[in-house]
N, C-alpha and C positions, 0 to 999 in steps of 0.2 A: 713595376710591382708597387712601387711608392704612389702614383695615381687611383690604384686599384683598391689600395686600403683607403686614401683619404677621398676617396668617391663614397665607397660603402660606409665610411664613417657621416658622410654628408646625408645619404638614403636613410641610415638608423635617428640620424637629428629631425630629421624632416617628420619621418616617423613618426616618432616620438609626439613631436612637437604636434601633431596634428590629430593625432587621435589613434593612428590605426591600430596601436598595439591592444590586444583586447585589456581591456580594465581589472586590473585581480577583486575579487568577491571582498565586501567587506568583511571587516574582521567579525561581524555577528551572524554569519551566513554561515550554516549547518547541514550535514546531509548527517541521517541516522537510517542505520541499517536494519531492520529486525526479521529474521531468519529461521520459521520456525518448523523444526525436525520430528518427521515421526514419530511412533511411539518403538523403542527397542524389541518391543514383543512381536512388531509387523502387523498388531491388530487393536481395535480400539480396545479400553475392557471400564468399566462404570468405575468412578471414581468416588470417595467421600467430600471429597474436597472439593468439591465443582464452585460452592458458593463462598467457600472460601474467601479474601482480599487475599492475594499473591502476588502482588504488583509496589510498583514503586511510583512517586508523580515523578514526568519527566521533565524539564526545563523549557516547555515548548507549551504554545495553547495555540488554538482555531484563531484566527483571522476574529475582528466583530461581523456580524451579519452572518448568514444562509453562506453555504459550502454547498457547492453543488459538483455530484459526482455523475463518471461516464463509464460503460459498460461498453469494451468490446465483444459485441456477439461472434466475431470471426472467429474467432480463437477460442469461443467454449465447447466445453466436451459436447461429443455429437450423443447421448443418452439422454442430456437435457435441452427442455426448450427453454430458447431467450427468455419466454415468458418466465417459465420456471425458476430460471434466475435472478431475474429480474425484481421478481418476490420475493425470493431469500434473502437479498441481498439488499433489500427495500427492509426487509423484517429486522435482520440484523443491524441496519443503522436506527431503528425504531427502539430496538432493544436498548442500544448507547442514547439515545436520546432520551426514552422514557427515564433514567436515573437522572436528569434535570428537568423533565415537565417541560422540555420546550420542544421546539422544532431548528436542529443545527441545521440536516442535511437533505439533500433536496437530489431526487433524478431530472438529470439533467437531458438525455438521450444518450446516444450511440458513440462510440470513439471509435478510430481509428489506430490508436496509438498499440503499439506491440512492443515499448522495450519504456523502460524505466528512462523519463527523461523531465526533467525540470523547465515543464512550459505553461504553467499556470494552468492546466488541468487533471485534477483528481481520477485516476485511471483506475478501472480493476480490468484482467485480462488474464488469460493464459498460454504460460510459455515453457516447454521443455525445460525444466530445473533438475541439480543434479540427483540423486540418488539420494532417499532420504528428507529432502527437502519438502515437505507439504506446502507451504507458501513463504511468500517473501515480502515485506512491504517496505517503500523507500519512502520519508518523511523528511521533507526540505523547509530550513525556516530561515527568518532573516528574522533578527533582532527580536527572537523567539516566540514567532509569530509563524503557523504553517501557512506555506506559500504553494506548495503542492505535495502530494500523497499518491503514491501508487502500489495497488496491490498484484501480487503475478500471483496464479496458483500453480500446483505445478499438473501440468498437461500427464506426468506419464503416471499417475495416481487417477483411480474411479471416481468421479462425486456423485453424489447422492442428495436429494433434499428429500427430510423427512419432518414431519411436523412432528419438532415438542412438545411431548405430554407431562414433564416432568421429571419422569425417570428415563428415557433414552437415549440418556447423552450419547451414545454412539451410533445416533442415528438410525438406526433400526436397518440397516441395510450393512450386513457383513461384507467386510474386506473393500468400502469405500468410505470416502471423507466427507464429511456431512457440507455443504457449502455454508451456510449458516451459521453453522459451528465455528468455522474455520474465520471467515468475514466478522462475523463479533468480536473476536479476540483481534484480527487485524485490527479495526475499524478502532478499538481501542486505544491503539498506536498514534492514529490519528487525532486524538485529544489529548494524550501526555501521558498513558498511561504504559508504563514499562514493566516486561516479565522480572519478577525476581530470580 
C-alpha cells in the first residue's frame, strides 16, 4: 500500500514538474455570456425606442487590426440561401462599423464549427437553443481584448431577411426573426456594447 502511494506521489511530481498538467487561464481571461429572449407576446410588434442608446460599455474592445469572421452554412435554416445570409449578416457588421467610418470586420469564408468553443475563430452558426431563446453569443477576452466571438441562432425559430426601409423593424415577414436584426444587436457584443 505504502509503495502505491509514494509511486503516485512520484507520477503527480514528475507531472507537475514537466508540464503535463494543463495551465489554469490567467487571471485576465474572460468568457461573457449574452442570451437574448423572445419577445413575451410570441410576436415582434414596432417599437419607439428602436434608436434609443439602451446599452452599457462593456470592459472588453476588438483586438487592433481586421476581425475576421466565419459563417457555418450547415447549419442554416433551409428557407434561406447561404447567399442570403451571407448579406445580412455582411450588412449588419457594416451597420456596427458604419458608427466609426472604418472597416473592423471582414468575411472570412465557411466554418465548420457547430458548438461554442474558444479557438481563435469568430463563428456564427445555428444550433437547437432552448425555448425562447432567439440567439446566444459567447465573447472571450484576455487582458480585455476579444480573442473569439461566436454567435448560435436558435435553429427551432423561422428567419427571415427583409430589407430595412426604416419603419420595419419586424421585418416584414410575420412570426419570424429578421437575421439582420438579430446579428446587429449580437455583433454589438462583440465591440463592448452590453444590454441594459
Amino acid at each position: 500500500m505504502f509503495k502505491i502511494i509514494k509511486i503516485s506521489v512520484y507520477l503527480l511530481i514528475i507531472v507537475f514538474l514537466y508540464g503535463l498538467v494543463p495551465k489554469a487561464q490567467a487571471k485576465n481571461d474572460s468568457l461573457f455570456i449574452f442570451v437574448e429572449y423572445a419577445a413575451k407576446t410570441g410576436k415582434c410588434t414596432q417599437s419607439s425606442n428602436d434608436q434609443v442608446n439602451i446599452y452599457t460599455i462593456g470592459k472588453w474592445k476588438l483586438k487592433s487590426g481586421m476581425t475576421d469572421y466565419k459563417i457555418t452554412y450547415s447549419s442554416k435554416p433551409k428557407n434561406l440561401s447561404g447567399e442570403n445570409i451571407r448579406i445580412a449578416v455582411e450588412k449588419s457588421f457594416q451597420t456596427i462599423q458604419g458608427a466609426n467610418n472604418g472597416e473592423l470586420f471582414r468575411y472570412a469564408g465557411e466554418s465548420k464549427e457547430l458548438k461554442p468553443t474558444k479557438d481563435g475563430q469568430n463563428s456564427i452558426f445555428w444550433l437547437p437553443l432552448r425555448g425562447g431563446v432567439v440567439a446566444t453569443t459567447y465573447i472571450w477576452t484576455e487582458n480585455s481584448r476579444v480573442v473569439d466571438a461566436d454567435i448560435i441562432f436558435n435553429r427551432r425559430y423561422v428567419w427571415s431577411n427583409t430589407e430595412y426601409n426604416g419603419s420595419n423593424d419586424c421585418g416584414g415577414s410575420a412570426k419570424t426573426y429578421d437575421i439582420r436584426n438579430i446579428a446587429t444587436h449580437e455583433i454589438g457584443h462583440w465591440i463592448g456594447l452590453v444590454d441594459n
